[in-house]
N, CA, C and O atoms as a GROMACS GRO file, in nm:
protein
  588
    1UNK      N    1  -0.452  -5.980  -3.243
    1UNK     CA    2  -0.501  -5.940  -3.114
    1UNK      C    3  -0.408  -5.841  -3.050
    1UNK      O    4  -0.460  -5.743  -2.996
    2UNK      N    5  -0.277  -5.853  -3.048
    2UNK     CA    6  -0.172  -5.786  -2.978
    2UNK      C    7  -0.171  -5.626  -3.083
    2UNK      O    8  -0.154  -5.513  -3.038
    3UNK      N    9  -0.191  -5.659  -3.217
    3UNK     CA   10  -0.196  -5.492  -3.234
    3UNK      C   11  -0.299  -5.393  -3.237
    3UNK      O   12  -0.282  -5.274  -3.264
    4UNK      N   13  -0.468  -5.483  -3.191
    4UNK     CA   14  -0.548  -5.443  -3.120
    4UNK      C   15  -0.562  -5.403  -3.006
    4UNK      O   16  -0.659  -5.328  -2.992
    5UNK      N   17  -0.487  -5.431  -2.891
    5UNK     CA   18  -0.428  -5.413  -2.782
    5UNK      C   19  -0.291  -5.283  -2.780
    5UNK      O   20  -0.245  -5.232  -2.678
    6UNK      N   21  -0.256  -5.261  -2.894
    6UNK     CA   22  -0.135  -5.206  -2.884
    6UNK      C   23  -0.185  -5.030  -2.923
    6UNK      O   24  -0.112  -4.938  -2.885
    7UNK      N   25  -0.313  -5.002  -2.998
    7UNK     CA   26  -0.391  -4.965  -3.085
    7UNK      C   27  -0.453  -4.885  -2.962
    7UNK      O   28  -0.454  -4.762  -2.956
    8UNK      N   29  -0.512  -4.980  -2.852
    8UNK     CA   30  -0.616  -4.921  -2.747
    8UNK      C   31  -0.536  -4.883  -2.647
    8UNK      O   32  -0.590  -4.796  -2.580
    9UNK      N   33  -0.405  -4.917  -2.602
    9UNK     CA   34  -0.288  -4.842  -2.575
    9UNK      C   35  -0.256  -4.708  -2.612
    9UNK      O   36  -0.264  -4.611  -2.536
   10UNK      N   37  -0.220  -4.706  -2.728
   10UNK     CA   38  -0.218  -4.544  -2.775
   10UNK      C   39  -0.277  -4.471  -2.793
   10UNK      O   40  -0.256  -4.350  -2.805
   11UNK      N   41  -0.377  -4.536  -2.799
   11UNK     CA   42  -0.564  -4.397  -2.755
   11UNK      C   43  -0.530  -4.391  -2.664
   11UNK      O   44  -0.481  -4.280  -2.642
   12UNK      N   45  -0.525  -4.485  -2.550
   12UNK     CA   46  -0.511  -4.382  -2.449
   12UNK      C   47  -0.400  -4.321  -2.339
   12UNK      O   48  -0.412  -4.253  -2.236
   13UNK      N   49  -0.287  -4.380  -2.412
   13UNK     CA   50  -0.177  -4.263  -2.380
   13UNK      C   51  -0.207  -4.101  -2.428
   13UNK      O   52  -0.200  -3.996  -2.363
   14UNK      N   53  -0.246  -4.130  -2.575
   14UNK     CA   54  -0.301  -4.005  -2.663
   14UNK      C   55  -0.372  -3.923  -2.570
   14UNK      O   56  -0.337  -3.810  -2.537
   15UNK      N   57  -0.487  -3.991  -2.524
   15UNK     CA   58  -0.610  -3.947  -2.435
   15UNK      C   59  -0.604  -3.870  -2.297
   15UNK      O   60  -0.679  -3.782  -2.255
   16UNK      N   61  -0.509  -3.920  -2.247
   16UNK     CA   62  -0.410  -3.934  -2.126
   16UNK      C   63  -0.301  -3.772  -2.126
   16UNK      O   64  -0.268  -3.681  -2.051
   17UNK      N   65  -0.280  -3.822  -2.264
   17UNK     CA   66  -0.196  -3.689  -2.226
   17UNK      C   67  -0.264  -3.547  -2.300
   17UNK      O   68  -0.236  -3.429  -2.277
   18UNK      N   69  -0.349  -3.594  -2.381
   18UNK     CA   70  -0.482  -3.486  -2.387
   18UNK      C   71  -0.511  -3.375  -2.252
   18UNK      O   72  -0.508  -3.254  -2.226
   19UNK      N   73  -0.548  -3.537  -2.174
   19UNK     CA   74  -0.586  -3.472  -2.061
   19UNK      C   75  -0.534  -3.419  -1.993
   19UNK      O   76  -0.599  -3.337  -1.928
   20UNK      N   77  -0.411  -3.431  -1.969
   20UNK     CA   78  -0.266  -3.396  -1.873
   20UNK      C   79  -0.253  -3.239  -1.945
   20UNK      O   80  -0.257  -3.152  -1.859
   21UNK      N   81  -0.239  -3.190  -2.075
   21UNK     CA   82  -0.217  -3.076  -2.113
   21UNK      C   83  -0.352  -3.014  -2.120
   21UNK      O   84  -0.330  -2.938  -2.214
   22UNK      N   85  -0.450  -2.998  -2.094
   22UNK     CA   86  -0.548  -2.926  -2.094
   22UNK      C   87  -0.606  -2.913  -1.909
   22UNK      O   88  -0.696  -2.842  -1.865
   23UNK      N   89  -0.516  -3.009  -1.834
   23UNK     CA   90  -0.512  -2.948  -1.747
   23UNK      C   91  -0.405  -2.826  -1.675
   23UNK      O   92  -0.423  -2.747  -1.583
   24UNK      N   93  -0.276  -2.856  -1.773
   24UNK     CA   94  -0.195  -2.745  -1.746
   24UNK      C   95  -0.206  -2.638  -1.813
   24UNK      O   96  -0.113  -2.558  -1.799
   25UNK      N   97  -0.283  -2.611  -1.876
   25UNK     CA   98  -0.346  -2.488  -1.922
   25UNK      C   99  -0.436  -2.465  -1.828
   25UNK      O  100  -0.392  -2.367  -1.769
   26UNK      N  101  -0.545  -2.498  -1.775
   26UNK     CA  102  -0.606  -2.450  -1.686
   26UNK      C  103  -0.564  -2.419  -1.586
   26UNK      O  104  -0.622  -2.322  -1.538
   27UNK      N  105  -0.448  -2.478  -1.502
   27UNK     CA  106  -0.385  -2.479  -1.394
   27UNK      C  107  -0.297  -2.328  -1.440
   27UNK      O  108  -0.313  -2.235  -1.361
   28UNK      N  109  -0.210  -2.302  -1.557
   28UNK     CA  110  -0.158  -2.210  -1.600
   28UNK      C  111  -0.246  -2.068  -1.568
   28UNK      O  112  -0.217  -1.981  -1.486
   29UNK      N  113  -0.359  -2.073  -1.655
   29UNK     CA  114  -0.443  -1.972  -1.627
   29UNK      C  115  -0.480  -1.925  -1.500
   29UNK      O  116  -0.462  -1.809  -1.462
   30UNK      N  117  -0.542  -2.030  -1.422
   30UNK     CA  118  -0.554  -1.999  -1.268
   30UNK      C  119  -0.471  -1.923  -1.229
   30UNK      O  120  -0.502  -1.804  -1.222
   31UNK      N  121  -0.353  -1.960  -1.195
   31UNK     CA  122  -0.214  -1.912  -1.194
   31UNK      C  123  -0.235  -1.723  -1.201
   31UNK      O  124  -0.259  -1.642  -1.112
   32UNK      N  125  -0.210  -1.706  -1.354
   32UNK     CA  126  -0.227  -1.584  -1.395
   32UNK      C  127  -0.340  -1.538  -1.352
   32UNK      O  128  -0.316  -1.441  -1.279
   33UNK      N  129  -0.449  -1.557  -1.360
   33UNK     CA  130  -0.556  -1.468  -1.316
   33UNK      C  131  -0.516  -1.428  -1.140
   33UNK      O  132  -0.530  -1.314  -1.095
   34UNK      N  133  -0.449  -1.585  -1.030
   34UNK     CA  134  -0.454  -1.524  -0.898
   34UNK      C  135  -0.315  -1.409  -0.910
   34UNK      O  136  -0.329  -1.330  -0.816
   35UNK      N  137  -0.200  -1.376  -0.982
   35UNK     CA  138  -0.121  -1.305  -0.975
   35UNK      C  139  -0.155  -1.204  -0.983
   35UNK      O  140  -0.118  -1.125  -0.896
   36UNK      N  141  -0.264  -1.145  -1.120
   36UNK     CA  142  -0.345  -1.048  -1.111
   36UNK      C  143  -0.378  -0.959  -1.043
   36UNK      O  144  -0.350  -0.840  -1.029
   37UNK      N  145  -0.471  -1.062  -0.980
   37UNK     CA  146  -0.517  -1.036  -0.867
   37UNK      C  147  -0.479  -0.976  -0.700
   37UNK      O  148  -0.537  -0.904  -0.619
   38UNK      N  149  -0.364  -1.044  -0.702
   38UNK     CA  150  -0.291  -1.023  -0.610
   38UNK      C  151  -0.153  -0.927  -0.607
   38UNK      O  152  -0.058  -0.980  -0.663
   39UNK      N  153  -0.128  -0.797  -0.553
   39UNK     CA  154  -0.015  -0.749  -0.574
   39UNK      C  155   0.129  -0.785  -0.523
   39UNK      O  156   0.140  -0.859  -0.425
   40UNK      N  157   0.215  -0.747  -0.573
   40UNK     CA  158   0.334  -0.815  -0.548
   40UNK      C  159   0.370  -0.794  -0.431
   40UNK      O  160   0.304  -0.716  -0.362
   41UNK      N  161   0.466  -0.847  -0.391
   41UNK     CA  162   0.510  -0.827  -0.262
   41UNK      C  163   0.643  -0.714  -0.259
   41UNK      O  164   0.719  -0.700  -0.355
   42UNK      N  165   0.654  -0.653  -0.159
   42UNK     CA  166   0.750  -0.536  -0.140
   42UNK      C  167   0.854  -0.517  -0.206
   42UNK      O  168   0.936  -0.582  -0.141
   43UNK      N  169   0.905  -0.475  -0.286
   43UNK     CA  170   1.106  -0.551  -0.321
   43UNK      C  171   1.168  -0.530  -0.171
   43UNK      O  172   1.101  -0.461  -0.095
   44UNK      N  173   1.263  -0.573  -0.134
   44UNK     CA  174   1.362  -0.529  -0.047
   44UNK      C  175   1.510  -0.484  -0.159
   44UNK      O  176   1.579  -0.522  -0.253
   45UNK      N  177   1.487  -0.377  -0.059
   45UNK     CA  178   1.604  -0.252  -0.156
   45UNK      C  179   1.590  -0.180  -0.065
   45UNK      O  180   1.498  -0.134   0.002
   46UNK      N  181   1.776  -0.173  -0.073
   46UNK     CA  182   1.835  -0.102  -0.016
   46UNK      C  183   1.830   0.076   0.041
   46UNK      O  184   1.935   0.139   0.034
   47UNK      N  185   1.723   0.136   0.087
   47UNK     CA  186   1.651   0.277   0.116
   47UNK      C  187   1.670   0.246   0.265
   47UNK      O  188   1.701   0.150   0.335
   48UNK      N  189   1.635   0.377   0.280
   48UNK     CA  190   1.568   0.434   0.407
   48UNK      C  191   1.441   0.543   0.462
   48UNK      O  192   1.445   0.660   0.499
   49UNK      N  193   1.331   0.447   0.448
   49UNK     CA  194   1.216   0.544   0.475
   49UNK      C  195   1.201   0.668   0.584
   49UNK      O  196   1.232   0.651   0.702
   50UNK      N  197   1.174   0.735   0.556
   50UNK     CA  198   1.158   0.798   0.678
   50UNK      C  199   1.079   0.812   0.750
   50UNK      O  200   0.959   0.785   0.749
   51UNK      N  201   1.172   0.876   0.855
   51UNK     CA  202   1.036   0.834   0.995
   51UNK      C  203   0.998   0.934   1.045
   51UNK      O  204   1.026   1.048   1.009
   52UNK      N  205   0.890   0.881   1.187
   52UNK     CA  206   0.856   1.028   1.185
   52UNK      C  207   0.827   0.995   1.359
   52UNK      O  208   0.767   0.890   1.386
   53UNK      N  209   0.865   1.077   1.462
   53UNK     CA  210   0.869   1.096   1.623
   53UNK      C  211   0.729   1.092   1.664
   53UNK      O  212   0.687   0.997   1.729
   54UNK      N  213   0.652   1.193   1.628
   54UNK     CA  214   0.543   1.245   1.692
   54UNK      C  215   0.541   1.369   1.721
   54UNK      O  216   0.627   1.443   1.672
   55UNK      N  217   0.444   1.418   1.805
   55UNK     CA  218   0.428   1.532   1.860
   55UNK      C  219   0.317   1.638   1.774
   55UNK      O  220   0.256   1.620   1.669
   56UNK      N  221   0.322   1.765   1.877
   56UNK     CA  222   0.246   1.835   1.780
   56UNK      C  223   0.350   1.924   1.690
   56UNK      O  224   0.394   2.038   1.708
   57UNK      N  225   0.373   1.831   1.591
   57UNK     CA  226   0.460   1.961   1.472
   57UNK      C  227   0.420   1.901   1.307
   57UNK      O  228   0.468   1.815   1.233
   58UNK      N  229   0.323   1.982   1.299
   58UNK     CA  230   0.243   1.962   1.170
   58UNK      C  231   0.363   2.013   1.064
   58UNK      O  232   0.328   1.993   0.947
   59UNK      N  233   0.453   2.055   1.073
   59UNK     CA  234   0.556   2.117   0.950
   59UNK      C  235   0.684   1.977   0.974
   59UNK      O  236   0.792   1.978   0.916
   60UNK      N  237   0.648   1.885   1.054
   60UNK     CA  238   0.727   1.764   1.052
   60UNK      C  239   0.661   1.634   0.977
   60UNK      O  240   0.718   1.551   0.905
   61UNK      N  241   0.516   1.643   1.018
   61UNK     CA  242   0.428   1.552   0.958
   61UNK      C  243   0.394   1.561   0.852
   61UNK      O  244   0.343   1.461   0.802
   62UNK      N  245   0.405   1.678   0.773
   62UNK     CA  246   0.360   1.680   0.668
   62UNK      C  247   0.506   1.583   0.550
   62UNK      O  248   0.511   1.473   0.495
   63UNK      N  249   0.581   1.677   0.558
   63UNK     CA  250   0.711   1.592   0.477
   63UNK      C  251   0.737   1.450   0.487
   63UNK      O  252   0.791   1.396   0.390
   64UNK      N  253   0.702   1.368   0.603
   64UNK     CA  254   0.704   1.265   0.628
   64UNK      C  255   0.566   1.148   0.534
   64UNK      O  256   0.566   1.042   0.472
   65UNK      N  257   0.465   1.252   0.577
   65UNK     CA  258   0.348   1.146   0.486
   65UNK      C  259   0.361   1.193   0.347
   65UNK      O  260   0.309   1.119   0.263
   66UNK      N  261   0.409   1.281   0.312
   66UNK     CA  262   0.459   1.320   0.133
   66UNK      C  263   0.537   1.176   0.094
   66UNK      O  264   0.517   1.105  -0.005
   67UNK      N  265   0.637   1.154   0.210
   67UNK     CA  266   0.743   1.101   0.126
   67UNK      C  267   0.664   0.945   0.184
   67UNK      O  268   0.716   0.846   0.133
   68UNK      N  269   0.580   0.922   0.254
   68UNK     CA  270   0.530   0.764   0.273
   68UNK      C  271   0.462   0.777   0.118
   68UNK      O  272   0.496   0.700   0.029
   69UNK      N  273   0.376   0.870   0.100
   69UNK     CA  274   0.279   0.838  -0.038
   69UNK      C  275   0.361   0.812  -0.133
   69UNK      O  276   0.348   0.716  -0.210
   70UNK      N  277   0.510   0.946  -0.140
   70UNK     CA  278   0.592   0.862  -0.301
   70UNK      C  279   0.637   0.745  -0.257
   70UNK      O  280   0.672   0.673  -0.350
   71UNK      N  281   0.646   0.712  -0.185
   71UNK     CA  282   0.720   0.540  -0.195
   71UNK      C  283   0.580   0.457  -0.215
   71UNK      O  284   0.573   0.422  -0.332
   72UNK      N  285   0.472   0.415  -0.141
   72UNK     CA  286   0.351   0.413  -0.208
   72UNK      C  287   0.298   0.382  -0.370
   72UNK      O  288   0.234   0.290  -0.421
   73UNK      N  289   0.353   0.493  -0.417
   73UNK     CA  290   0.299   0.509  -0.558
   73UNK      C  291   0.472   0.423  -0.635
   73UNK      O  292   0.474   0.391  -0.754
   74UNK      N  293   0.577   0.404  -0.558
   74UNK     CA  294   0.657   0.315  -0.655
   74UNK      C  295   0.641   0.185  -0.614
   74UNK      O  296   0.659   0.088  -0.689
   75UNK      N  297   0.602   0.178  -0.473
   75UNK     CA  298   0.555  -0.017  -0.407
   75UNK      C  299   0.404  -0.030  -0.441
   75UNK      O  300   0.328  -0.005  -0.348
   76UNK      N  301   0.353  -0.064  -0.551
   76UNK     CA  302   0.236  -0.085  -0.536
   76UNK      C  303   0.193  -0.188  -0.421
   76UNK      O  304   0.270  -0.281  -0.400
   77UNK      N  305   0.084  -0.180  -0.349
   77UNK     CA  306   0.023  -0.291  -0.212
   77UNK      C  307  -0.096  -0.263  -0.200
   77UNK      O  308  -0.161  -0.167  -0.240
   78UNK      N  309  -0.130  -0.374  -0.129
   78UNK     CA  310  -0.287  -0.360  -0.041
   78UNK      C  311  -0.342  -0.242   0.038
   78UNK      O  312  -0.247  -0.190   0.097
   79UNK      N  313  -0.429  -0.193   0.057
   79UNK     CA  314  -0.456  -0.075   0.155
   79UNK      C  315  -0.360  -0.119   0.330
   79UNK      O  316  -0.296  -0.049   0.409
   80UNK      N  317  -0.392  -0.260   0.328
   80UNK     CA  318  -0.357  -0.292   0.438
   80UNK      C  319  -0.188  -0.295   0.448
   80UNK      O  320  -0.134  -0.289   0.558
   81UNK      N  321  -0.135  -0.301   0.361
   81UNK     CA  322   0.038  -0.302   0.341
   81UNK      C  323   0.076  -0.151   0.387
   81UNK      O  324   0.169  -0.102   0.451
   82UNK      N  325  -0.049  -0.095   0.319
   82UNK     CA  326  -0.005   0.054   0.288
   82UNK      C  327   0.029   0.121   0.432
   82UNK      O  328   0.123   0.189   0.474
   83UNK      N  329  -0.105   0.062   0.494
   83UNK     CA  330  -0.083   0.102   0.694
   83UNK      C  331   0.018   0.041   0.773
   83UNK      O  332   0.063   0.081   0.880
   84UNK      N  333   0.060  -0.095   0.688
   84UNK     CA  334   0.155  -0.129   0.792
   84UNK      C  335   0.281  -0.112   0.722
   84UNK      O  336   0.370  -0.153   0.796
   85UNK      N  337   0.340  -0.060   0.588
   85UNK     CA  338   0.466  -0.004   0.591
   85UNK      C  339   0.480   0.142   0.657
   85UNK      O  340   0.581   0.179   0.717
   86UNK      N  341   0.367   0.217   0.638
   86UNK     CA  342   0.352   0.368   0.669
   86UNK      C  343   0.431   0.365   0.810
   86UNK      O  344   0.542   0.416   0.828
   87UNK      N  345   0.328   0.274   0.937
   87UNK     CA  346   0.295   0.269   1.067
   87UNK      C  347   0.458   0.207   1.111
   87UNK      O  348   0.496   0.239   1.223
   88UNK      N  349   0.545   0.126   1.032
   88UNK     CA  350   0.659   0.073   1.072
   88UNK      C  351   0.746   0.165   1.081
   88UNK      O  352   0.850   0.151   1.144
   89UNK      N  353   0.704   0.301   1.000
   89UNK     CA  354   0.854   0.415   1.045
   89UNK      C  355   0.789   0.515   1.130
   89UNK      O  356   0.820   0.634   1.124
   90UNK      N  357   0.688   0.461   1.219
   90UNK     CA  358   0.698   0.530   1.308
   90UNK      C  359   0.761   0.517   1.431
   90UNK      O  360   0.790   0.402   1.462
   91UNK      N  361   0.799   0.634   1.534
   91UNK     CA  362   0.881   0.615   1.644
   91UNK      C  363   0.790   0.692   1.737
   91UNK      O  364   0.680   0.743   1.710
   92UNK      N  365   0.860   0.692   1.861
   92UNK     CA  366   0.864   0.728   1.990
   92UNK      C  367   0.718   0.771   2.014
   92UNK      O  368   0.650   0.669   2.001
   93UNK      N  369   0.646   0.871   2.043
   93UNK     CA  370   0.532   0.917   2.069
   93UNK      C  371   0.460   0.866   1.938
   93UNK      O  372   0.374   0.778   1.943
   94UNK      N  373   0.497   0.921   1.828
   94UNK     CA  374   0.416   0.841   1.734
   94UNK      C  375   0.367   0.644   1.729
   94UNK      O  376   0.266   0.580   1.701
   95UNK      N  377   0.495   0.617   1.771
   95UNK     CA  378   0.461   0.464   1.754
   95UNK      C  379   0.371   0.433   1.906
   95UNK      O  380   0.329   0.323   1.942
   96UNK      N  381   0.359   0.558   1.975
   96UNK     CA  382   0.275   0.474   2.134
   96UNK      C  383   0.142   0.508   2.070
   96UNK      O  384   0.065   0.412   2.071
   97UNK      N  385   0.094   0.617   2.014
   97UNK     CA  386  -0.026   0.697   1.941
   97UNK      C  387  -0.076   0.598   1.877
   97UNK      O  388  -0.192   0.561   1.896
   98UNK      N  389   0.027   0.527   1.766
   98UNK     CA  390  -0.062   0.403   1.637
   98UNK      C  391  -0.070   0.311   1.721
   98UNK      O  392  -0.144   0.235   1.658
   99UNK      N  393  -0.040   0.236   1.859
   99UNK     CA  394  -0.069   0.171   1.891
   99UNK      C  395  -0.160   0.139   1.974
   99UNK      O  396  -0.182   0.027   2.021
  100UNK      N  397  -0.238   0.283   2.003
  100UNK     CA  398  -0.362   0.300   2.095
  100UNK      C  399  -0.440   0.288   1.981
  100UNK      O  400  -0.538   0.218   2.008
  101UNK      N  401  -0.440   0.337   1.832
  101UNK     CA  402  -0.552   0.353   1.747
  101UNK      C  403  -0.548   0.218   1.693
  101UNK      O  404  -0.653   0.153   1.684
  102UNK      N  405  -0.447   0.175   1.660
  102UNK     CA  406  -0.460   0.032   1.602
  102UNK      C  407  -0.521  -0.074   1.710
  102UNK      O  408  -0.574  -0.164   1.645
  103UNK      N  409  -0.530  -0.090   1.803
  103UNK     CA  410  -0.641  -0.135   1.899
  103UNK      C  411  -0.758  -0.149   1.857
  103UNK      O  412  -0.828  -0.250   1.847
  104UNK      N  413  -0.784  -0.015   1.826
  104UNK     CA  414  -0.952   0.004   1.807
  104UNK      C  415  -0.952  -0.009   1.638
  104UNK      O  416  -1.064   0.011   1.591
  105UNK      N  417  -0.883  -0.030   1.573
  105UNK     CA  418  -0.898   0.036   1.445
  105UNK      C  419  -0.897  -0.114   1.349
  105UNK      O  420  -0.884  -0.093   1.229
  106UNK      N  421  -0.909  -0.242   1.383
  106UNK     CA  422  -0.861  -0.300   1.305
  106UNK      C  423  -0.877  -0.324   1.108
  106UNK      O  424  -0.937  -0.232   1.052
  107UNK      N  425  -0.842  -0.401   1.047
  107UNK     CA  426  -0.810  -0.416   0.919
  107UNK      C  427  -0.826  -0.255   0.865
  107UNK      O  428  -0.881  -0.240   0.755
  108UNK      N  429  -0.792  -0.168   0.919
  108UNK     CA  430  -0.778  -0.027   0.895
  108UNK      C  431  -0.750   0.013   0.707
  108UNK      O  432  -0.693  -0.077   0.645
  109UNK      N  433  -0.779   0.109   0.648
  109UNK     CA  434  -0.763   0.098   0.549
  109UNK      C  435  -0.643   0.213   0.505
  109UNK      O  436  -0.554   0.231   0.587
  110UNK      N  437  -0.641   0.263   0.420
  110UNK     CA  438  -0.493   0.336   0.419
  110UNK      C  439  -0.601   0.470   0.403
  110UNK      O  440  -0.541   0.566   0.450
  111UNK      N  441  -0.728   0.510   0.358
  111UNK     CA  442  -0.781   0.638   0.364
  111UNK      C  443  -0.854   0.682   0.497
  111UNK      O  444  -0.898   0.795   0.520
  112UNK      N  445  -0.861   0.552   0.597
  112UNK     CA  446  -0.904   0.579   0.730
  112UNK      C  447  -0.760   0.611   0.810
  112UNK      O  448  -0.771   0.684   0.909
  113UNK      N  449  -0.674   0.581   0.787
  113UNK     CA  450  -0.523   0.620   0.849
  113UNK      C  451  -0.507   0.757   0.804
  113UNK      O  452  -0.477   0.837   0.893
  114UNK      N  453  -0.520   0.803   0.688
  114UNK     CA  454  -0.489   0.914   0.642
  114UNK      C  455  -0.603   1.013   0.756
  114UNK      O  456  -0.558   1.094   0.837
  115UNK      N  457  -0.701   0.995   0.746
  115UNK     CA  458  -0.820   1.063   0.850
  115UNK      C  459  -0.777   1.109   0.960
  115UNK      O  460  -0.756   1.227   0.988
  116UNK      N  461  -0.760   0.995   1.038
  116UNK     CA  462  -0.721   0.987   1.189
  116UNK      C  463  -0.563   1.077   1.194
  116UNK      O  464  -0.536   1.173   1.267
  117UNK      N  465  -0.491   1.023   1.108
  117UNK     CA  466  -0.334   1.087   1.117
  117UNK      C  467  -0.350   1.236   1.090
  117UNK      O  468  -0.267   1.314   1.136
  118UNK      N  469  -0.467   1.283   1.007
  118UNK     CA  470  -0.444   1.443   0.980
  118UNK      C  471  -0.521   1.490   1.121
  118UNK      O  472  -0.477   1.593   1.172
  119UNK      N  473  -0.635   1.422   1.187
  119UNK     CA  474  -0.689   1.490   1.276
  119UNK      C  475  -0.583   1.459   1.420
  119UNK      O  476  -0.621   1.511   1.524
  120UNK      N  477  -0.476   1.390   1.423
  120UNK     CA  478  -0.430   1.437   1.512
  120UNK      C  479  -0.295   1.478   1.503
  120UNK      O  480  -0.220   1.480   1.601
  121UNK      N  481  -0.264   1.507   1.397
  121UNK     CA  482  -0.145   1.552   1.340
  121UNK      C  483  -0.121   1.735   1.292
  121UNK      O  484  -0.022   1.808   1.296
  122UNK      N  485  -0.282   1.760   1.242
  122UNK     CA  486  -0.301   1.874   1.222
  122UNK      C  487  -0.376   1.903   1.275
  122UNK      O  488  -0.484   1.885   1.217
  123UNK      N  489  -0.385   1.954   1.385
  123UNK     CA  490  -0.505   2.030   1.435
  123UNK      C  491  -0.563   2.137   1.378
  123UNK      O  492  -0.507   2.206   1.292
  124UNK      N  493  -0.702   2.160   1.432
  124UNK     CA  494  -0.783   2.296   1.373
  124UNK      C  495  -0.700   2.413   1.359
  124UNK      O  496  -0.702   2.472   1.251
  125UNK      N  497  -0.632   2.451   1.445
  125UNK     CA  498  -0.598   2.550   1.449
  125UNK      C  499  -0.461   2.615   1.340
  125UNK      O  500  -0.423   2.719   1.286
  126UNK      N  501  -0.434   2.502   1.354
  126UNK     CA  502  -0.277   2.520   1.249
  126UNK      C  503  -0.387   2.497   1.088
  126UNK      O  504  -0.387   2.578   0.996
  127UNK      N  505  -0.427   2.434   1.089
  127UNK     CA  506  -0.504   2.460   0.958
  127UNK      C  507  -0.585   2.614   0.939
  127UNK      O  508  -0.595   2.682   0.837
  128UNK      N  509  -0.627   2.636   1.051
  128UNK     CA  510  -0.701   2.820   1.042
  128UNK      C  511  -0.578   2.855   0.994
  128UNK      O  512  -0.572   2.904   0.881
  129UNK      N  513  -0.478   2.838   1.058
  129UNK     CA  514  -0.364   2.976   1.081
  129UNK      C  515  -0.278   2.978   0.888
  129UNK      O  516  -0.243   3.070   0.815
  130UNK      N  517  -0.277   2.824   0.873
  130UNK     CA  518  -0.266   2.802   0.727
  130UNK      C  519  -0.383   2.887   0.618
  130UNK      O  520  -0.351   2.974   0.537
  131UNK      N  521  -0.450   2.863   0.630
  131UNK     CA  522  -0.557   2.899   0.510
  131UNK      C  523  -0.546   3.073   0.535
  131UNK      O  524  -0.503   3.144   0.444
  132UNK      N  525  -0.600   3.146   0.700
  132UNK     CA  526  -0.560   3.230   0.670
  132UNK      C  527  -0.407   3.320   0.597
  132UNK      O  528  -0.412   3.426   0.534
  133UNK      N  529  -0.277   3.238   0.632
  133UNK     CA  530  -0.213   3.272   0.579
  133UNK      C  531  -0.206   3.291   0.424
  133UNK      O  532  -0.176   3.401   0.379
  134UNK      N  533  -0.227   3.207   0.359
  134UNK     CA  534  -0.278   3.153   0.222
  134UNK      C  535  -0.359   3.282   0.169
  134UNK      O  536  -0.346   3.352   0.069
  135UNK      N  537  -0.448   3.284   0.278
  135UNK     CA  538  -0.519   3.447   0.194
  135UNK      C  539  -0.517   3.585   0.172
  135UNK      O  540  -0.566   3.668   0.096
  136UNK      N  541  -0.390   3.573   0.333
  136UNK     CA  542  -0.325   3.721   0.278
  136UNK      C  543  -0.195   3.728   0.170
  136UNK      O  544  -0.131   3.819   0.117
  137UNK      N  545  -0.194   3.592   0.166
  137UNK     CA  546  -0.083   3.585   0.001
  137UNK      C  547  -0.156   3.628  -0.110
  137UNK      O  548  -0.135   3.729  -0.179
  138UNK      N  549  -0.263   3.525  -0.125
  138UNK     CA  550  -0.414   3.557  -0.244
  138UNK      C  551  -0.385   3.676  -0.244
  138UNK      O  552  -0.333   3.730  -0.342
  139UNK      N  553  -0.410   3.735  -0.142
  139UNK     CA  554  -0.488   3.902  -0.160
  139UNK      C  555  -0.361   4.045  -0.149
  139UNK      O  556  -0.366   4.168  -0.153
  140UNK      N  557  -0.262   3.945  -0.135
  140UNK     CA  558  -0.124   4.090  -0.161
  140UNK      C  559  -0.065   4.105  -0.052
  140UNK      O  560   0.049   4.150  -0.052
  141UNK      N  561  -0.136   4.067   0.079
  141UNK     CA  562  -0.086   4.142   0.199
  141UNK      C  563   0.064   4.092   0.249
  141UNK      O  564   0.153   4.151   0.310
  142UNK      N  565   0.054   3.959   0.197
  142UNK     CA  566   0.216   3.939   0.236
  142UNK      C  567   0.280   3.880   0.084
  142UNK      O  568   0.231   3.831  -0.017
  143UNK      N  569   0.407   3.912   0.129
  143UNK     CA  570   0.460   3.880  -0.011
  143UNK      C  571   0.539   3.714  -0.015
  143UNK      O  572   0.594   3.675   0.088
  144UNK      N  573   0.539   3.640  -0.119
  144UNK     CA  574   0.609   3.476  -0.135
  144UNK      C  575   0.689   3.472  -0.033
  144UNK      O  576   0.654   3.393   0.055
  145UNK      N  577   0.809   3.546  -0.009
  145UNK     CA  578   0.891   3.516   0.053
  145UNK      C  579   0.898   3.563   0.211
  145UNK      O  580   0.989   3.534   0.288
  146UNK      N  581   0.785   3.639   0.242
  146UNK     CA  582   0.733   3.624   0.376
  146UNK      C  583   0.698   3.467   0.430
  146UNK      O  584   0.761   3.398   0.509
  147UNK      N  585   0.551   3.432   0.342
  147UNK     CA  586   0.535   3.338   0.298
  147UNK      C  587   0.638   3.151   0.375
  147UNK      O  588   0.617   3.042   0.320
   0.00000   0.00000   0.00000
């Protein structure tokens, strides 16, 4: 009787721990698929992003969102990371500006920031005055280093 008993014991320790490892495989997998899924979080390292004041000086704004996109493309993130590391180096007039649009703007995406930031960053006019410049390069009238 006792090694009938001893017998239905080890089935189901056996059984038992069957079950115990085929749930940590599933639990494993889960795992991996939500990491996937989810991008990493920031490193902290030692940099200094740059920032950017405000105002109207489109030959300031531009170098500034160059260098938000390369850091960008080495922190991979969420659209939403993307607006709020961008939006954290901003200052003075700039940081009162994102904080009237971020009002209205919520879960904002990083290609609706890009929108809003060129239309009030570059105005029409500095873009005319660009393109025309651009075409008297095209066309000879001024030379590169006018330019």
């Amino acid at each position: 009787m006792e090694s009938a008993r001893g017998t239905d014991t080890t089935e189901s320790s056996e059984a038992h721990i069957s079950r115990m490892e085929q749930m940590l495989a599933a639990l494993t997998e889960a795992m991996t698929q939500q990491q996937r899924q989810q991008p990493l979080p920031l490193p902290l390292l030692p940099m200094k992003p740059p920032t950017f004041l405000g105002g109207i000086e489109p030959l300031k704004a531009e170098p500034w969102f160059l260098e938000i996109e390369k850091l960008l493309e080495v922190f991979p993130c969420t659209e939403t990371q993307k607006v709020l590391l961008a939006t954290y180096t901003l200052k003075d007039k700039a940081w009162r500006w994102w904080l009237l649009i971020r009002n209205t703007n919520e879960n904002m995406t990083w290609a609706r920031f890009n929108e809003i930031f060129y239309e009030k960053y570059f105005p029409q006019y500095f873009l005319d005055r660009k393109m025309s410049e651009f075409q008297e390069l095209k066309q000879g009238r001024i030379s590169v280093a006018e330019y």
